[in-house]
Kinemage of the C-alpha trace (Angstrom):
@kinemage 1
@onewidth
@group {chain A} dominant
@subgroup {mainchain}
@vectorlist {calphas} color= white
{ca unk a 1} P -9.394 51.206 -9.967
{ca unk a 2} L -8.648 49.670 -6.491
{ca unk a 3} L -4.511 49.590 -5.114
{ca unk a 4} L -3.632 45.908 -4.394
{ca unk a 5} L -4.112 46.871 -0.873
{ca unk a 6} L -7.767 47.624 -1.121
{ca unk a 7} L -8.519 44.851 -3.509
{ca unk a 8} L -7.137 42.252 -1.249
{ca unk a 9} L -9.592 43.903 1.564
{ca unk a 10} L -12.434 43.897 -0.454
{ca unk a 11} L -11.526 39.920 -1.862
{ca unk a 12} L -10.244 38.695 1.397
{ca unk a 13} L -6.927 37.603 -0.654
{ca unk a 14} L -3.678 38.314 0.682
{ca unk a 15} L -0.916 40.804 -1.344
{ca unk a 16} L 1.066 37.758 -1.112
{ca unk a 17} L -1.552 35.359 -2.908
{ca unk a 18} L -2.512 38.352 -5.782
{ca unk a 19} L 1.176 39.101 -6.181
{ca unk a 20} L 1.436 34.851 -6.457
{ca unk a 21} L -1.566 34.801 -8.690
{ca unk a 22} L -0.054 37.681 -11.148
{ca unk a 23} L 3.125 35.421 -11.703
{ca unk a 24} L 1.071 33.005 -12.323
{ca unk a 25} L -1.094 35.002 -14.865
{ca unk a 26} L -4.183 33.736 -13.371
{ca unk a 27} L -5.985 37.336 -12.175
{ca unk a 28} L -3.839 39.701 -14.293
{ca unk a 29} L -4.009 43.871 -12.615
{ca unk a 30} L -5.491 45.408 -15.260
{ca unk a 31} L -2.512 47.950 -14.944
{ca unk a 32} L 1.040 48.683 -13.174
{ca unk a 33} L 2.505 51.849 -12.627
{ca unk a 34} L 5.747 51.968 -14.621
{ca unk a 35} L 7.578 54.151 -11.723
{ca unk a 36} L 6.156 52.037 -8.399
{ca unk a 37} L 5.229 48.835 -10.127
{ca unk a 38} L 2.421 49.634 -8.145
{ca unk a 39} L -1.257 47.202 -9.081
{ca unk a 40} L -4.108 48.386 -9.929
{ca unk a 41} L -7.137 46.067 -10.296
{ca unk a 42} L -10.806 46.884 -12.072
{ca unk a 43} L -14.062 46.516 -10.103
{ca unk a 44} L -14.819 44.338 -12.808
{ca unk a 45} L -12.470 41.536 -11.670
{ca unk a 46} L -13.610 41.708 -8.101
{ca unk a 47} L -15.735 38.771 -9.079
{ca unk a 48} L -13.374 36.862 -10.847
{ca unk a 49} L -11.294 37.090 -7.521
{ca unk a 50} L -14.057 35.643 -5.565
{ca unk a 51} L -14.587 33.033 -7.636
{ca unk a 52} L -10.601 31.990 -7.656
{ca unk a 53} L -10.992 31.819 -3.926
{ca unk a 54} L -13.650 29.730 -3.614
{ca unk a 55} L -12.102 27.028 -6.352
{ca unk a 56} L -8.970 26.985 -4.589
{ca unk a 57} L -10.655 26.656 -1.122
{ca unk a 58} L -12.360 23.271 -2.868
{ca unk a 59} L -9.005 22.425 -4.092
{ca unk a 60} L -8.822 22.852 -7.881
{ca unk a 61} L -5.434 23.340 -8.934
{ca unk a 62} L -4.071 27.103 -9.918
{ca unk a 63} L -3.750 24.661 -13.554
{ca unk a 64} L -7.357 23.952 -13.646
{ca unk a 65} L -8.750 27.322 -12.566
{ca unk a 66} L -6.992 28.944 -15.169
{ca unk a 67} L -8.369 26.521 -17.665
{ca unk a 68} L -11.637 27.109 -16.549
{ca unk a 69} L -10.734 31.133 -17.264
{ca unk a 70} L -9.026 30.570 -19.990
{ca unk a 71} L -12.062 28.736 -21.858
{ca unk a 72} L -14.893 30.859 -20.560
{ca unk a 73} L -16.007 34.169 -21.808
{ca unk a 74} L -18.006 35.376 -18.756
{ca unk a 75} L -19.161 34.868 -15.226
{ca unk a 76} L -22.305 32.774 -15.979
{ca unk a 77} L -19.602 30.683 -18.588
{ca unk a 78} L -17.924 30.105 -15.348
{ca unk a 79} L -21.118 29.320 -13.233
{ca unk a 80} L -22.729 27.097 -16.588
{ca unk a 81} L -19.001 25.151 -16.427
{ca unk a 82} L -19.243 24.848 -12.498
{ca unk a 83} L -22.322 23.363 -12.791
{ca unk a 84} L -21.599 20.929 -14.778
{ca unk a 85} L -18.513 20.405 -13.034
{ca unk a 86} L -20.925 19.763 -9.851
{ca unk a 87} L -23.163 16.970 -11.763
{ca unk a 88} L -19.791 14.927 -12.790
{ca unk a 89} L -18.612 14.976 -9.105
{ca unk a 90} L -22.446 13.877 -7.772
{ca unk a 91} L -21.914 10.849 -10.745
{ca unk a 92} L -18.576 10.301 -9.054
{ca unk a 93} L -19.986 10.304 -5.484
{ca unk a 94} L -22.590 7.558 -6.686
{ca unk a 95} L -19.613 5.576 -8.257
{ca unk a 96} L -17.898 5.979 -5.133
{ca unk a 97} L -20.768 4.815 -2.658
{ca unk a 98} L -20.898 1.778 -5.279
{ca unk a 99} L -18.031 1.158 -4.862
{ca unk a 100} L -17.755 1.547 -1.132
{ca unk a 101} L -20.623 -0.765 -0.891
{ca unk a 102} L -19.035 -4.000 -2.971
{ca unk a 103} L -15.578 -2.702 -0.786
{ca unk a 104} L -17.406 -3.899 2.362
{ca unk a 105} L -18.511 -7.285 0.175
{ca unk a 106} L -15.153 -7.875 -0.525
{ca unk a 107} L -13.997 -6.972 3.105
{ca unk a 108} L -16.697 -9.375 4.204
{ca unk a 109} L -15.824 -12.306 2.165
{ca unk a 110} L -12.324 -12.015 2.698
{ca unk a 111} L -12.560 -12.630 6.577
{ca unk a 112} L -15.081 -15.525 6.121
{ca unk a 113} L -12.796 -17.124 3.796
{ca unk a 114} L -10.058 -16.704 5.778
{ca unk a 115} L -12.028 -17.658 9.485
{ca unk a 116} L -13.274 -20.957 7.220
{ca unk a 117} L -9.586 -21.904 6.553
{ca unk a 118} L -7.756 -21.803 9.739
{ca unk a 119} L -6.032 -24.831 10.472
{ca unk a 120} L -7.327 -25.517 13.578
{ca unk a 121} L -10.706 -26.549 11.727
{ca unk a 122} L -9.766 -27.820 8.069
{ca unk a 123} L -6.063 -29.357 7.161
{ca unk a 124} L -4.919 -31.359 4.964
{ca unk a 125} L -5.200 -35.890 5.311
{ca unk a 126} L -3.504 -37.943 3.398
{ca unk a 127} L -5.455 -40.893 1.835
{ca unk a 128} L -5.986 -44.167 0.274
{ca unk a 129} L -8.564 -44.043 -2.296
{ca unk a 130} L -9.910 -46.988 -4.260
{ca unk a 131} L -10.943 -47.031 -7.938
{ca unk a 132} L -14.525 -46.209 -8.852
{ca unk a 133} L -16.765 -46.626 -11.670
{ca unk a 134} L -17.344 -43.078 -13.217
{ca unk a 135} L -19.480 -41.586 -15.488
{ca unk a 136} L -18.227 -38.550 -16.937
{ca unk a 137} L -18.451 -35.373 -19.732
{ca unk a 138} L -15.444 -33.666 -20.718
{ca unk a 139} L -15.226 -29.947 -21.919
{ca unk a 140} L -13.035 -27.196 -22.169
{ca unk a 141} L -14.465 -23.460 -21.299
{ca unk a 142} L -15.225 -21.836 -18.126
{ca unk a 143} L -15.293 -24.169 -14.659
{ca unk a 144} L -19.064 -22.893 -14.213
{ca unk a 145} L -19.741 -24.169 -17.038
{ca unk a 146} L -19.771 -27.826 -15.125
{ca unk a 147} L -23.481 -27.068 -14.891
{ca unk a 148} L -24.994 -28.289 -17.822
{ca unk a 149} L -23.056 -31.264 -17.847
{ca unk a 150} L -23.370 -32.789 -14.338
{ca unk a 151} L -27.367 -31.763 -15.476
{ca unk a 152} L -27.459 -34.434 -18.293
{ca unk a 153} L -25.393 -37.098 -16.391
{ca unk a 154} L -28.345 -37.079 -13.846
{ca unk a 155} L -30.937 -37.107 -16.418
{ca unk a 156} L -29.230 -39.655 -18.527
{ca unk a 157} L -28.018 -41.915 -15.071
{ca unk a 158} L -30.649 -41.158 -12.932
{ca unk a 159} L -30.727 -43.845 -10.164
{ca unk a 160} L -27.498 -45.442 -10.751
{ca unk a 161} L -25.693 -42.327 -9.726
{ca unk a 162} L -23.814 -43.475 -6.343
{ca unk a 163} L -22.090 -40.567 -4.931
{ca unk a 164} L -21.844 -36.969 -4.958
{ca unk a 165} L -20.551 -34.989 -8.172
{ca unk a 166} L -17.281 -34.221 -8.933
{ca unk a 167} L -14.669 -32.418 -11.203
{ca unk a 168} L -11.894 -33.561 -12.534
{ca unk a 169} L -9.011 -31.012 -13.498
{ca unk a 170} L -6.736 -31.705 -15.981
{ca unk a 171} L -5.230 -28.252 -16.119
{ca unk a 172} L -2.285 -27.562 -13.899
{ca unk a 173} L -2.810 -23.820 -13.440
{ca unk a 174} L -6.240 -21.395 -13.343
{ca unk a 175} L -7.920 -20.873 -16.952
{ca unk a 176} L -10.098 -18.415 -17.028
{ca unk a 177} L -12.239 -19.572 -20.578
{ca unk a 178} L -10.436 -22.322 -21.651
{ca unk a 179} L -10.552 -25.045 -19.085
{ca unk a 180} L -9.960 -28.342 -19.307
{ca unk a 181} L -12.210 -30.588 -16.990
{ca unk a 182} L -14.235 -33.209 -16.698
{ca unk a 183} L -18.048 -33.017 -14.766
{ca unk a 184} L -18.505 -36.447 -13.439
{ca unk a 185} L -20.548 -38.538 -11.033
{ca unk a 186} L -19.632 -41.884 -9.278
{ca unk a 187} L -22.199 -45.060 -10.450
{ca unk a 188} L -23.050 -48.594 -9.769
{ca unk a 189} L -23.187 -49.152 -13.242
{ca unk a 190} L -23.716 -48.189 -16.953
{ca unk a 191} L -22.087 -47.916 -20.512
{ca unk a 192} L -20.988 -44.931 -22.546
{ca unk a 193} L -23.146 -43.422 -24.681
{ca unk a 194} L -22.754 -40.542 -27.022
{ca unk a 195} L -20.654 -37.687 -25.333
{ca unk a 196} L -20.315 -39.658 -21.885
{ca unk a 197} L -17.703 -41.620 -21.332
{ca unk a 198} L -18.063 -44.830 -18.211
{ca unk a 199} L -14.690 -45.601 -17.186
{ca unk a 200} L -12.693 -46.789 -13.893
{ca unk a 201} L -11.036 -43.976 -12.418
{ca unk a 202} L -7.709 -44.650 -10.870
{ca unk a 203} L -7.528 -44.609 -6.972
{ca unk a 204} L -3.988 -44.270 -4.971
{ca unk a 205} L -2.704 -42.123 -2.472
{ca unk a 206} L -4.211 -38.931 -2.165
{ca unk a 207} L -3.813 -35.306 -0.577
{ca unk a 208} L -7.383 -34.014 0.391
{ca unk a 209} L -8.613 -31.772 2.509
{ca unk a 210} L -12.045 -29.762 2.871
{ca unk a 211} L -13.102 -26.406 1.828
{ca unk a 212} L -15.854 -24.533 3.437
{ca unk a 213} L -17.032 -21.672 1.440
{ca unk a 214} L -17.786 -20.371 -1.850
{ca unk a 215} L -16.070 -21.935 -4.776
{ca unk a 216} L -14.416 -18.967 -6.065
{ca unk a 217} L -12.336 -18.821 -2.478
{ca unk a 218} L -11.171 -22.055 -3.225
{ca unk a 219} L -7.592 -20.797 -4.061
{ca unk a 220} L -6.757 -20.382 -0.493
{ca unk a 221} L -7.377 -24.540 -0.049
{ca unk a 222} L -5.454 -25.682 -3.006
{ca unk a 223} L -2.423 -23.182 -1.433
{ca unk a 224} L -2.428 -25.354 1.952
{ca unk a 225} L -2.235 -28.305 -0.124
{ca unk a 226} L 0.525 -27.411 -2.426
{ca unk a 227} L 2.447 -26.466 0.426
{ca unk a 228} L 1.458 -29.639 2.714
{ca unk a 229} L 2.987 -31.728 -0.917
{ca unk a 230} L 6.337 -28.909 -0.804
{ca unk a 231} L 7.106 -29.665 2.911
{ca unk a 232} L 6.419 -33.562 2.549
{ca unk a 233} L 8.798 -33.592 -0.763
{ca unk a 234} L 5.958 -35.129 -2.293
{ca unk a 235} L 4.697 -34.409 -6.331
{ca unk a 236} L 1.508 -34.333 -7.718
{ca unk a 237} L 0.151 -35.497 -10.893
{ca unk a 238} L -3.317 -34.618 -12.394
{ca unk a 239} L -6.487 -34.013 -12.761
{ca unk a 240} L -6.885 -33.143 -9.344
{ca unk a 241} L -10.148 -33.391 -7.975
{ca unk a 242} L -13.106 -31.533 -6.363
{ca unk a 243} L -16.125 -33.306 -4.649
{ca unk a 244} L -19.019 -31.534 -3.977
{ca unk a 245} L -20.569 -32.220 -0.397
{ca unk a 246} L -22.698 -29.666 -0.326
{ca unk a 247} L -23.443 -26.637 -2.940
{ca unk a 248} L -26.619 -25.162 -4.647
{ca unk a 249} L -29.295 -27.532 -4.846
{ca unk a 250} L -31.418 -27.467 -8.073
{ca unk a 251} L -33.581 -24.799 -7.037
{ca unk a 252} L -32.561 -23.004 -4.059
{ca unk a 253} L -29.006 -21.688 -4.199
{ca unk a 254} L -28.450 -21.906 -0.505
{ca unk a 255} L -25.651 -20.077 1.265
{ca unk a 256} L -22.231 -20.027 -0.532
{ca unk a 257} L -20.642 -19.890 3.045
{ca unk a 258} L -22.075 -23.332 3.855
{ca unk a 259} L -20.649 -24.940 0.280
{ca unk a 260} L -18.384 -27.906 1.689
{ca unk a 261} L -16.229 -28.879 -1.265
{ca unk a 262} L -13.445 -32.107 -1.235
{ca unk a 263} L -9.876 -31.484 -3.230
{ca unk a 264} L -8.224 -34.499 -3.813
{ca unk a 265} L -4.817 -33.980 -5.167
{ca unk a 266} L -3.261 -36.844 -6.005
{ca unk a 267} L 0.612 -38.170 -5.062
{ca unk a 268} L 2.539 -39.564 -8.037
{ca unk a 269} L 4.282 -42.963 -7.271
């Protein structure tokens, strides 16, 4: 049996710590003279004190080391747990690094966008636009969705297609699955046919103004807009609308940073 003194010499813990970790009942003296209330620790948990000291020096909790006692029967229980302990925190460390890496994506993206939408380079116009002829499919689901449809208007339109594609909103807030829009393209002339309606679309007075960048960063555009109608005292009425300048082609995606999209927002009379 070793006093308290020599067992904190031969475990390099303090009498202050084992006295700490008795209270706690986390390395119990396997006896205490009745008289003194002297300690007296085995040999046998020597080890066990070791091993406390090296948890707490990787900073488990007093709480979680004596779980880890508490469920074990032995030292290689302890070592088998600790092991396994070590694979979940090299699974974490991956997770982390993942996460690090999509961090500095984020990080990235965020500065573009906001370098793309300074107002020294894109604000907002106001404008006259004049009706057009349209040709146009509307759906409800996600806006990326638009795909498919502005891929049949070409088919279906072809060379009487006389302007760049477009969306029209008719939602006055973000959907996330259940949007309601309308993929359209601009033409010289045509008829509707089943599931694509030709129509005059209204022109007016507009606010528009450009946004360079991907489309999901798009939000930062329509915010200098809806303030530009706030400080005018203007309103808006819908579908708003978003002409695409310059995006994915149909085989190479291209950079999202050089997408140059057109929101036309426009003011009700």
């Amino acid at each position: 049996m070793y006093s308290i003194g020599e067992f904190s010499k031969i475990t390099g813990l303090t009498i202050k710590t084992l006295r700490f970790y008795h209270e706690k009942e986390l390395l119990v003296p396997r006896c205490v003279d009745d008289g003194s209330k002297y300690r007296y620790y085995a040999e046998s948990q020597v080890e066990s004190a070791r091993i406390i000291a090296r948890l707490r020096g990787l900073e488990f909790s007093l709480e979680q080391i004596a779980e880890i006692f508490a469920s074990q029967h032995s030292d290689e229980d302890i070592l088998a747990l600790l092991q396994r302990h070590k694979q979940l925190i090299d699974q974490k460390q991956k997770q982390y690094r993942e996460i690090a890496h999509s961090l500095e994506i984020v990080i990235l993206q965020e500065r573009t966008a906001r370098m793309a939408s300074q107002p020294s380079t894109l604000v907002p116009e106001e404008k006259t636009l004049q009706p057009m002829l349209i040709a146009g499919i509307r759906m409800k689901g996600k806006y990326s969705d638009c795909g498919p449809g502005f891929g049949k208007l070409g088919r279906t339109l072809g060379r009487h297609i006389a302007g760049p594609a477009m969306m029209l909103q008719y939602d006055g807030e973000y959907k996330e699955n259940d949007a309601d829009f309308e993929s359209c393209f601009p033409i010289r002339q045509g008829k509707s046919t089943e599931g694509i309606a030709v129509r005059e679309l209204h022109g007016g007075k507009f606010i528009c103004m450009m946004h360079r960048g991907p489309y999901n960063e798009m939000g930062r555009t329509y915010a200098t807009l809806l303030d530009y109608f706030k400080k005018k005292g203007l309103t808006y009425t819908l579908p708003t609308r978003e002409i695409y300048l310059k995006g994915p082609g149909m085989i190479f995606k291209g950079n999202p940073k050089n997408y140059l999209t057109e929101i036309q927002i426009p003011v009700a009379t």
